[in-house]
N, C-alpha and C positions, 0 to 999 in steps of 0.2 A: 871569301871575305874574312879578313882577321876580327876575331873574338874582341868585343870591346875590354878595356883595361877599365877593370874600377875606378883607380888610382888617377887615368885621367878621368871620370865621370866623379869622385870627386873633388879635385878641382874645379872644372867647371861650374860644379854648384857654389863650390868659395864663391868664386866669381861674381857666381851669379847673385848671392847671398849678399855681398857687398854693392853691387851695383843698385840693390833695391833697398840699400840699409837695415840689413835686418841681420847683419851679423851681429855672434852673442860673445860676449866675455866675459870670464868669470872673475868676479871681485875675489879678495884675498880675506879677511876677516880674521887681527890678528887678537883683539882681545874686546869685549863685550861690557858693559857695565850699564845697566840698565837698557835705555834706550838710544845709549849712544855707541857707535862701534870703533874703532879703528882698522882700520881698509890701508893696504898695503897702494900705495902710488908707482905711477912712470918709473918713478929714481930707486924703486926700492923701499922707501920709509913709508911711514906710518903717518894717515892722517883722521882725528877724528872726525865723525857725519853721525847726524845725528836723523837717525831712522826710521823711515815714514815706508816702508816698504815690507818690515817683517806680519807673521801670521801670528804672532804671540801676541793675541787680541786683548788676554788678561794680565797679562805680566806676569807670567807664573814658573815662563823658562831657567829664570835665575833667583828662583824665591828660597829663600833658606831651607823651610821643611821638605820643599820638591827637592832641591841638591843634595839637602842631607838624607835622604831615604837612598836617593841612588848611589852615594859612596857607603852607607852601613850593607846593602847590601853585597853590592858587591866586595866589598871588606871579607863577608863570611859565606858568600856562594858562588863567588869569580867571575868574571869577564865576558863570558858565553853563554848561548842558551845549549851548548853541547851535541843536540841534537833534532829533529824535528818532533813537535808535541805527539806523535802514534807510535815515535819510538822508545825514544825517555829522555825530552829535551821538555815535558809538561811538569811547569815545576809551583809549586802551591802559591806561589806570588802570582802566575799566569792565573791558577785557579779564583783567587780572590780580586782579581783585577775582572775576568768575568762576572764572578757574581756581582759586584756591587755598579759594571757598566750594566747588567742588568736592572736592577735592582732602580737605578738611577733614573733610569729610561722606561721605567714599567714594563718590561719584557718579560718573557717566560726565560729566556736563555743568551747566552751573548757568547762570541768567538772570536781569541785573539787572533791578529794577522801582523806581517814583519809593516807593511803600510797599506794607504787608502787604495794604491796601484791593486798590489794583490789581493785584496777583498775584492774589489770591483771583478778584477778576470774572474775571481771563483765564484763569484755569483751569478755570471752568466756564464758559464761554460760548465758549472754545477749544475745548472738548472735546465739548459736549454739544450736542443741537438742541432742539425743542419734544416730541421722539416718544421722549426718553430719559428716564432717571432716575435722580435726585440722592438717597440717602439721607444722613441727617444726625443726629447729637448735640442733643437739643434746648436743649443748652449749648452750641453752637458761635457762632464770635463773627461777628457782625450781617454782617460783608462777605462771610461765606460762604453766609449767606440769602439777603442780598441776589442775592449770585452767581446762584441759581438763579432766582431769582425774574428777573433781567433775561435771565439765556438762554433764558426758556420753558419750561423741561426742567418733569415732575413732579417736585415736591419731596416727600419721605415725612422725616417727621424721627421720630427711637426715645426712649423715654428714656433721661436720661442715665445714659449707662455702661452701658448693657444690650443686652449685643453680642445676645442672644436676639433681643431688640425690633428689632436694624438687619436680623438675618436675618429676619423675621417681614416686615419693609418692604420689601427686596430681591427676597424672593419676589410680592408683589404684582403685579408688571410681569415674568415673568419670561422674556421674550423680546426687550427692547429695550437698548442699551450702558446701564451704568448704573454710577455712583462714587460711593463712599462715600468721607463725606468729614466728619474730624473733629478739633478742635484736638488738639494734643499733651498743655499742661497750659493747665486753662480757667482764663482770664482772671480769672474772679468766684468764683471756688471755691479754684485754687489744685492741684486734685486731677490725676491724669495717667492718660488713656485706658489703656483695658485693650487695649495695640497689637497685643501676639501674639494674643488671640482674637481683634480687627477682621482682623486677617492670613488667619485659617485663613477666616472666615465669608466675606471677599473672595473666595480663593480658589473655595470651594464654589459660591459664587454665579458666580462670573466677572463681577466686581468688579473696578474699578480702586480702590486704597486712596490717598487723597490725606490728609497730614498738616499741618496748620498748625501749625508745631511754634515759633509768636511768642515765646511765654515760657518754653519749653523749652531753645533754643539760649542757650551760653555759662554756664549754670547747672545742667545735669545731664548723666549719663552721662557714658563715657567721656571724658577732652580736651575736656570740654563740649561735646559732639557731639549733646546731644539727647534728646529721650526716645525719638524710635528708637531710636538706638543705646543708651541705656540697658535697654531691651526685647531687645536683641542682635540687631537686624534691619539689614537692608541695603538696599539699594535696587533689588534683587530683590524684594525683598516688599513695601515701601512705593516705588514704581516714583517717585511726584512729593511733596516736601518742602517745604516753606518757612519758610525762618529769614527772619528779621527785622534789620534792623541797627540801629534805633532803640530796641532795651530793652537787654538785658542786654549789648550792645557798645556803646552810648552815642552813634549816629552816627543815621545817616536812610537811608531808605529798604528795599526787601525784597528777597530773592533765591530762585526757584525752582531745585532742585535735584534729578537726577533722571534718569529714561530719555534718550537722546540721541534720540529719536525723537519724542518727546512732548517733548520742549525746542522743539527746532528746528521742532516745526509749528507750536507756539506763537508762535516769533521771528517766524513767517511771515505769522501768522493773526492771535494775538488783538488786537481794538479795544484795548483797555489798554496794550498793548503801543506798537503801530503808530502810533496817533495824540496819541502825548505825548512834550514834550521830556526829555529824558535827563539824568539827576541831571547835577549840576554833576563833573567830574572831582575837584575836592578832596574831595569827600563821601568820593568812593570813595577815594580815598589816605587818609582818616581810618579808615575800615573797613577796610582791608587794616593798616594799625596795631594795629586795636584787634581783629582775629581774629589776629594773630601774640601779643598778650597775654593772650588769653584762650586760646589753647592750651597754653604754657607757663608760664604763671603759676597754677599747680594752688592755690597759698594763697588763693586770691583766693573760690574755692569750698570749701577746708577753714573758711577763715572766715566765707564765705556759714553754712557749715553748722552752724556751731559757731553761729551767733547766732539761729539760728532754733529752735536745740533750747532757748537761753538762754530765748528770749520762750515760745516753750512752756511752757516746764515752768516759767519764773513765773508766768505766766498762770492753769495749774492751782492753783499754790499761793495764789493770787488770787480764787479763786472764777470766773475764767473761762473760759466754754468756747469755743474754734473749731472750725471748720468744720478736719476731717480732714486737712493737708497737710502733707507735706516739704518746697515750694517756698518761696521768698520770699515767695509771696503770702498773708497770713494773716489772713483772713476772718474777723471776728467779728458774730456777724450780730445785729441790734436790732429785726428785727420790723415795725414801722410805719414813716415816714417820719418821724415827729416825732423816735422816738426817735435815730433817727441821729443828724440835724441838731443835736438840742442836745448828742448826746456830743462831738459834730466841733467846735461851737464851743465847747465847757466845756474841750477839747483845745486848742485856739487859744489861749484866753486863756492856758493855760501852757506856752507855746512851741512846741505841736508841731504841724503838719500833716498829718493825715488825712481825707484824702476820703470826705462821706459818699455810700454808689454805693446809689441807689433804683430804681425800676421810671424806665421802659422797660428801662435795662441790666439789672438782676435781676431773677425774677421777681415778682409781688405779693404783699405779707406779706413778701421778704426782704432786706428796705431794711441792710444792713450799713455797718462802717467795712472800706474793703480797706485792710488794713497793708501795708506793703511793707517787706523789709528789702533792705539794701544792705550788700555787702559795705568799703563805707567808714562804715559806721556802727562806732561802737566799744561795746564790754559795756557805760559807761558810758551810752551814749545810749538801748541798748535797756531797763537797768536806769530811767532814768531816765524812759521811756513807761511802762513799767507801774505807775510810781508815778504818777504821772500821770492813766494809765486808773481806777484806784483812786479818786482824787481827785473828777475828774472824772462817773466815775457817781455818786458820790456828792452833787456839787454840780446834778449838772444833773437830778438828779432821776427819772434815768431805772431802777435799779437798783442797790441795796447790793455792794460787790464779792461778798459772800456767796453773791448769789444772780445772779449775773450772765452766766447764760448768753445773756443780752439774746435772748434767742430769742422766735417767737412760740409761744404754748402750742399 
């Protein structure tokens, strides 16, 4: 029997990928100016849209003292982190971008990483072997599957939000290390774990609680501290954290945060860690900018908050429903793949960019648009999407606003 050809498997999957609409294409991005972009078109040219789909929750991506920190440094330490931080790629800018994620987060220790991907694998595959067990959120985001799936460990995933379901999984294996491990607020929903009962069921079990708190930091609780600490926990109870510096602080890469014991074996151990070069030192001078402005700058989240209750509550007076959240992230969900796709382009054509997020990312049947709001969006703009959204189902045929909970029945 002949050896199958990749090449045609695939193809096949194009195929197939198209036939269920869920093929992906990458937009062009040719210059940025607040929250309006310009996106490279069909013909070649440039048109602006004005962007309801980025993670830069606080507008801080293109802030003066965040941009200017990244060109002074790089000016006088150049372009690369040169090497991996164990070698002599560990440069005093990584150093002080640690202490003060510490410091921020009430932690004893914090650990830089190149992104939220590579912290995730090195936390469970630092921590875990093939004879342990990883329970999980069956909303948790893909690198923390992934996580378990490349360290071996058994994986038990709960439904979402039903700390019952993580203790029900926990108890299965109940004589081997085992960490439960769950975003903060999930990426595709928008919504924020229930952390104080994950807390208590930890405990019972003897549990380690590990938090992916990507889209949490710099937009909730306390000083933007998170949805731990909006939950009023510490890192006593949630022992390992992880903020992100590429969303809601506008920069790149991720930071674990956390026990100084389970840091440092980390530093010591994990593959993710050990065998990759170290952010560039400007990255980190733009992130120590942009966590000194997102502590003190509290307007920056009364107006997150103010604009999110705006798109609500016109939404409702719209005949639209979302998906449940406080966050920036505001999920309207359409059901099939199709229907996304032509609300996303009926939105295009009248200036605005939102991404339509289908299965693999969601699950099937809950093909959505993820709205995102930014605190550099003005009432004007966000007024200006729901007439828009209005419009638009109307045009593309997908739902009357009347009755537009775009849902699947």
């Amino acid at each position: 029997m002949p050896r199958t050809q990749l090449s045609d498997r695939v193809e096949a999957l194009r195929l197939q990928r198209e036939a269920l609409g869920r093929s992906r294409t990458r937009r062009t991005v040719t210059r940025r100016d607040g929250v309006r972009c310009q996106v490279l078109d069909g013909s070649g040219g440039g048109r602006w849209l004005l962007n309801f789909c980025s993670n830069d929750y606080l507008g801080l991506s293109q802030q003066f003292a965040v941009a200017g920190a990244l060109q002074h440094t790089a000016a006088s330490q150049g372009a690369g982190g040169t090497a991996s931080h164990l070698v002599c790629g560990h440069h005093a800018e990584h150093e002080a971008l640690e202490r003060a994620c510490a410091d921020w987060l009430g932690a004893p220790r914090a650990l830089l990483f190149g992104s939220g991907y590579l912290a995730n694998l090195a936390v469970v595959q630092g921590l875990l072997g093939e004879d342990d067990l990883c329970v999980q959120d069956k909303l948790n985001h893909a690198s923390l599957i992934d996580a378990a799936r490349l360290a071996g460990c058994k994986l038990r995933r709960y439904p979402h939000g039903d700390v019952e379901g993580a203790v029900r999984q926990l108890r299965t294996l109940p004589d081997v290390a085992a960490l439960l491990a769950t975003d903060g607020v999930f990426s595709m929903d928008g919504d924020i774990a229930p952390l104080r009962q994950l807390v208590l069921a930890a405990r019972v079990q003897q549990a380690l609680l590990y938090v992916d708190d990507a889209h949490g930091i710099g937009v909730i609780g306390p000083e933007g501290r998170g949805s731990v600490a909006a939950a009023k926990l510490d890192a006593t109870q949630v022992p390992l954290q992880l903020m992100t510096l590429g969303k809601a602080l506008g920069g790149y890469g991720a930071v674990l945060v956390g026990d100084a014991g389970l840091i440092q074996h980390l530093s010591e151990t994990a593959r993710p860690y050990l065998y990759t070069t170290a952010l560039p030192p400007a990255l980190a001078s733009a992130s120590l900018a942009a966590i000194a402005l997102a502590r003190k700058d509290h307007w920056r989240r009364e107006r997150l908050r103010a604009l999110i209750g705006r798109f609500r509550d016109g939404a409702a007076q719209r005949g639209f429903s979302l998906l449940p959240s406080t966050t920036p992230i505001q999920p309207l969900l359409c059901g099939d793949n199709a229907r996304a796709n032509a609300l996303a382009q009926a939105l295009e054509v009248r200036g605005y960019w939102v991404t339509a997020i289908r299965p693999p990312t969601v699950p099937d049947g809950s093909a959505r648009l993820r709205i995102t709001l930014s605190a550099a969006h003005s009432e004007a703009d966000v007024d200006g999407l729901l007439e828009a959204l209005s419009g638009a189902s109307e045009s593309s045929g997908v739902r009357s606003p009347a009755h537009a909970s775009l849902s699947p029945a």
